[in-house]
C-alpha positions in Angstrom: 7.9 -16.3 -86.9 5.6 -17.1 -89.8 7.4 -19.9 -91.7 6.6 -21.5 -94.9 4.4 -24.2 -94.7 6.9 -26.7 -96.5 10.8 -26.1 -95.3 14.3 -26.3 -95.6 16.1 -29.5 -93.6 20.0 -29.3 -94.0 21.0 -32.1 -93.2 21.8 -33.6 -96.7 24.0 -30.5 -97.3 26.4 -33.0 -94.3 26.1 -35.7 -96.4 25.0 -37.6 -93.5 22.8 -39.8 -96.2 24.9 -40.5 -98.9 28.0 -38.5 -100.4 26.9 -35.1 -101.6 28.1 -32.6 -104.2 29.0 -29.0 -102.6 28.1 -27.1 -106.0 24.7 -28.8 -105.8 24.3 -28.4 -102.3 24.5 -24.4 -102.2 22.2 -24.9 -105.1 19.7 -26.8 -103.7 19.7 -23.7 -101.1 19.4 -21.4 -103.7 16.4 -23.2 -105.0 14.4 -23.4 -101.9 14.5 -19.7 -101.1 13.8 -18.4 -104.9 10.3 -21.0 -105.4 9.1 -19.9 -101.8 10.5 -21.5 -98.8 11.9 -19.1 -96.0 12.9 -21.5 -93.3 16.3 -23.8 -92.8 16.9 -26.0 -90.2 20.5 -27.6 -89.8 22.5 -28.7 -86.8 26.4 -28.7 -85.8 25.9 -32.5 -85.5 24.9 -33.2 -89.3 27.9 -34.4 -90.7 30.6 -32.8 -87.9 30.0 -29.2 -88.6 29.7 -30.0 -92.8 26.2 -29.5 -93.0 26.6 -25.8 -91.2 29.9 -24.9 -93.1 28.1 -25.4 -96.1 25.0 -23.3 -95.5 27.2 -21.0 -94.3 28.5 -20.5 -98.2 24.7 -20.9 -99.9 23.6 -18.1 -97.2 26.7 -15.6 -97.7 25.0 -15.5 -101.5 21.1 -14.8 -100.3 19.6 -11.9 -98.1 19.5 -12.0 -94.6 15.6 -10.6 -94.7 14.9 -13.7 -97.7 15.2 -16.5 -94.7 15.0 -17.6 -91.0 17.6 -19.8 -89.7 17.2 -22.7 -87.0 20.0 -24.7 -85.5 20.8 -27.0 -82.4 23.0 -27.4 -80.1 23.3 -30.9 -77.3 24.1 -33.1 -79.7 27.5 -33.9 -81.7 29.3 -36.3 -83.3 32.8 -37.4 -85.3 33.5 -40.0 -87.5 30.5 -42.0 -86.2 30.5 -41.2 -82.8 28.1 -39.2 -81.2 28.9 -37.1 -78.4 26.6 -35.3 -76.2 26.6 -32.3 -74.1 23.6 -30.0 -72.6 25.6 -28.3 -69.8 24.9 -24.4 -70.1 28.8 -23.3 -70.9 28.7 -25.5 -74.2 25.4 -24.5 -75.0 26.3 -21.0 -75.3 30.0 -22.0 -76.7 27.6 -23.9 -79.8 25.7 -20.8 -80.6 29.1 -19.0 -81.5 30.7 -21.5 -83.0 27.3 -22.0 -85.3 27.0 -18.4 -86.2 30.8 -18.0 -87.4 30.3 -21.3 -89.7 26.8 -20.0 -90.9 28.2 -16.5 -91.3 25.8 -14.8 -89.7 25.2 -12.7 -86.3 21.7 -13.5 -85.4 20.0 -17.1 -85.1 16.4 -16.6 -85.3 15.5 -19.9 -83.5 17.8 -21.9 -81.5 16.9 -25.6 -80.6 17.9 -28.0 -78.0 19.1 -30.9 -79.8 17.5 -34.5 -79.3 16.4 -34.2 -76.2 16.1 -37.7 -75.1 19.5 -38.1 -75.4 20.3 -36.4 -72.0 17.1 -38.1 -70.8 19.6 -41.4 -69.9 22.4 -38.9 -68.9 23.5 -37.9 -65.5 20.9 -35.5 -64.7 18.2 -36.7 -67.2 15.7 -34.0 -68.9 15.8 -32.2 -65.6 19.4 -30.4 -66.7 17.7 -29.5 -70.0 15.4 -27.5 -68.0 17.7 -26.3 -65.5 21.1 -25.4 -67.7 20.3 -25.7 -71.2 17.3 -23.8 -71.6 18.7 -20.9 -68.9 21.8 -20.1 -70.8 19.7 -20.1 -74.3 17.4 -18.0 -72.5 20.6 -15.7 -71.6 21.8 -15.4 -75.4 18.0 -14.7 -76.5 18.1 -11.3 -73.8 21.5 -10.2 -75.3 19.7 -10.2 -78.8 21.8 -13.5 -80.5 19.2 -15.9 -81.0 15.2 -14.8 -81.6 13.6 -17.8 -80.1 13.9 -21.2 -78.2 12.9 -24.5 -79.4 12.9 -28.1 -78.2 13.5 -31.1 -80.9 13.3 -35.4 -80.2 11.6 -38.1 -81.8 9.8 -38.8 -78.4 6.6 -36.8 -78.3 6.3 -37.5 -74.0 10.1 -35.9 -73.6 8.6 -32.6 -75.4 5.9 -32.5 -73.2 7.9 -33.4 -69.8 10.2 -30.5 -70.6 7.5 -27.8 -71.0 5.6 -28.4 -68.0 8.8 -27.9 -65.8 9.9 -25.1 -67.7 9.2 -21.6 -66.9 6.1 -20.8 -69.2 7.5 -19.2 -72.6 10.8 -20.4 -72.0 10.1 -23.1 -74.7 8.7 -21.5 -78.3 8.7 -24.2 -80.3 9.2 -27.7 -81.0 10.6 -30.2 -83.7 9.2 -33.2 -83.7 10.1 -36.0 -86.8 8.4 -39.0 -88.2 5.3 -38.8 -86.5 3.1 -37.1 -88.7 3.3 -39.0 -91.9 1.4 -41.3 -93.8 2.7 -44.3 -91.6 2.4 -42.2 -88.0 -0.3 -39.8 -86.9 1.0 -39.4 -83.0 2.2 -35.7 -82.9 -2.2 -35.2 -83.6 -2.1 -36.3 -80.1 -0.1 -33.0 -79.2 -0.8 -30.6 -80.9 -3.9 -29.1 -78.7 -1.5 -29.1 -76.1 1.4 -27.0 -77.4 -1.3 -25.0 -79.1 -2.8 -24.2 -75.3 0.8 -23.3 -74.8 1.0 -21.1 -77.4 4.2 -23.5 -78.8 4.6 -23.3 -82.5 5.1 -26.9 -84.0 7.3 -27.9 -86.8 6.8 -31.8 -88.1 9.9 -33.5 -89.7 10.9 -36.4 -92.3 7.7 -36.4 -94.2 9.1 -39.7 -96.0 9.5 -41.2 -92.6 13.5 -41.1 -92.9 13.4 -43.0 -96.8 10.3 -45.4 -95.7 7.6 -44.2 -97.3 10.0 -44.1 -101.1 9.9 -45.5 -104.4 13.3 -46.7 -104.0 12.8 -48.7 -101.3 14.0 -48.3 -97.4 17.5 -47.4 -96.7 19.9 -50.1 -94.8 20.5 -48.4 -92.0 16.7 -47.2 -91.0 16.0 -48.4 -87.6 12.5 -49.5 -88.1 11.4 -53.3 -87.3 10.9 -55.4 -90.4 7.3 -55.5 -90.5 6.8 -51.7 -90.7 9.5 -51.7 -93.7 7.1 -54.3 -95.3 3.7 -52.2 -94.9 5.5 -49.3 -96.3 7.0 -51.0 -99.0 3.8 -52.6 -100.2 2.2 -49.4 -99.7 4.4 -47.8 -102.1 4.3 -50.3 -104.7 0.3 -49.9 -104.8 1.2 -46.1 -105.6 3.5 -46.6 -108.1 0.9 -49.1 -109.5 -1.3 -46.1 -109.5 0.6 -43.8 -111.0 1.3 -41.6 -108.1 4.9 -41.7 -106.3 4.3 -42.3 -102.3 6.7 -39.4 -102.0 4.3 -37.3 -103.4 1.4 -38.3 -101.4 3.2 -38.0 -98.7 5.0 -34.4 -98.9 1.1 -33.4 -99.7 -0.1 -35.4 -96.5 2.6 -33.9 -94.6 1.9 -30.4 -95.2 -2.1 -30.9 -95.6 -2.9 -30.4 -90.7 -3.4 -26.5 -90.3 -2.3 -27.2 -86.8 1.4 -27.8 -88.1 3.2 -24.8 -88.8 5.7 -26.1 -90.8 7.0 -29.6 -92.4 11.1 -29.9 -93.0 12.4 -32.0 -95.8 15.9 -32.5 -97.1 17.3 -32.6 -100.5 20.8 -31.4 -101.4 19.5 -32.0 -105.5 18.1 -29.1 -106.6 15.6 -30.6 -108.9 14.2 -32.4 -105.8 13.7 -29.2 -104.0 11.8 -27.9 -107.0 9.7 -31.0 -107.2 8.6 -31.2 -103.8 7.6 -27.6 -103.2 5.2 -28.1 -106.4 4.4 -31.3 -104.8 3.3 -29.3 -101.3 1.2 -27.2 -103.4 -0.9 -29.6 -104.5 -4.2 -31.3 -102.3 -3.5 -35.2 -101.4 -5.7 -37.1 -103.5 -7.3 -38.6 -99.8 -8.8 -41.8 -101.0 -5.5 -42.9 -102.1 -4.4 -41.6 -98.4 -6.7 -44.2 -97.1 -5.8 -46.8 -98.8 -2.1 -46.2 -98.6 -3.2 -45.8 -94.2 -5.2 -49.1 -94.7 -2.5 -51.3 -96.2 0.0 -50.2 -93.9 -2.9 -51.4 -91.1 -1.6 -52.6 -87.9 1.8 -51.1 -88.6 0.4 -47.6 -88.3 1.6 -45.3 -85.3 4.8 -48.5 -84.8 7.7 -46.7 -84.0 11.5 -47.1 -82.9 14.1 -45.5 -80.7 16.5 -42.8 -82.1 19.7 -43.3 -82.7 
């Protein structure tokens, strides 16, 4: 697959952030295909099947040959609760239930959902390997899904899977908040999945809301003195005249070794203004000194959730 170099995340369209308005939502979709972007990513997990349903209704109104479509399956969830499963049989139950919500008959690339998650369940990453990635592998031979991925916020769980994996079983992976302004680590990688020929796809440019204007979110999961490097970071950029979102959709997109960088918006003005914004070089000394004040908070990190 050759993929935009800035993408599609649906996982606003679930309002999973903050409630979100369906009319914009399909537009926002709209958007990102017409100014350039050709790849989606969305999960059965991002809002209990909402963010799917509506992608399903934004992609009945675009061309099949205009986009290619990721989703998950492993990981679930209703009314707050997550629930998890990577057994084979629900695997493949997922990828059927995903293409009649999406309204389609083909899923280009098909991702194993948060890995780490079955990491502390019976079995650990070993039933990834052994009955997740098989039965995915089985629905990629019949023709329904293109390609196999891997996605989790912990870089060493990507790695683990691959080398026990039957080379070219994983594709790709999906890695989020660790290459942004705040967290270099997936540079760390990225010769290695390029030795095994793995395309890599970076997430959450804005650090999941801390590298904003607006200031971090509640419920982000990052310790307190991260939140305040960011925060002072991105008041010296508005000082400056230059949003920290921009800098960082620019910084984001700016590593050649990175395929592709997912954001998510379900405003469609926000989709237009970030795509200009990826089109655009960082201005570098400002990424220094954005790097330098966040200082010994760089690379800090926190478990998912």
């Amino acid at each position: 697959m050759k993929i935009s170099h800035l993408c599609f995340g649906a996982s606003s369209l679930g309002s999973v952030f903050h409630e979100t308005n369906e009319t914009d939502s399909i537009k926002a979709v709209e958007t990102a295909v017409e100014e350039g972007i050709n790849f989606i990513d969305v999960s059965p997990y991002y809002g209990h099947y909402k963010a799917e349903t509506v992608l399903g209704k934004a992609l009945q109104r675009i061309p099949r040959d205009k986009y290619l479509l990721s989703t998950k399956v492993g990981r679930y969830g209703k009314d707050g609760v997550n629930t998890w499963d990577y057994s084979g049989k629900r695997a493949t139950e997922s990828v059927y239930e995903s293409m009649e919500r999406l309204h389609i008959d083909y899923i280009d690339l098909i991702n194993v959902h948060d890995i780490e998650f079955q990491a502390a369940l019976p079995g650990g990453l070993q039933k990834v390997v052994d009955e997740t990635l098989p039965a995915l592998a089985e629905l990629k031979h019949k023709g329904i899904v293109g390609h196999i991925g891997i996605t989790d916020l912990q870089l060493e769980n990507l790695k683990w899977v691959i080398d026990h994996s039957e080379e070219g079983t994983v594709e790709s992976i999906l890695n989020f908040c660790h290459y942004c302004l705040n967290d270099d680590q997936l540079t760390d990688y990225t010769a290695y999945f390029e030795e095994k020929g793995i395309g890599i796809i970076n997430a959450s440019p804005l650090s999941m809301g801390l590298l904003t204007s607006r200031g971090v979110p509640d419920w982000h999961p990052a310790p307190k003195p991260l939140m305040e490097a960011c925060a002072k970071a991105a008041q010296y950029c508005s000082e400056q005249g230059y949003p920290i979102e921009r800098l960082a959709i620019q910084y984001a997109v700016s590593n050649p070794h990175i395929a592709g960088t997912l954001f998510s918006s379900a405003n469609p003005e926000n989709v237009r203004r970030n795509i200009a914004w990826a089109n655009e070089e960082p201005d570098w000394e400002l990424v220094k000194k954005v790097q330098d004040i966040i200082g010994n908070q760089k690379r800090v990190t926190w478990a998912n959730s």
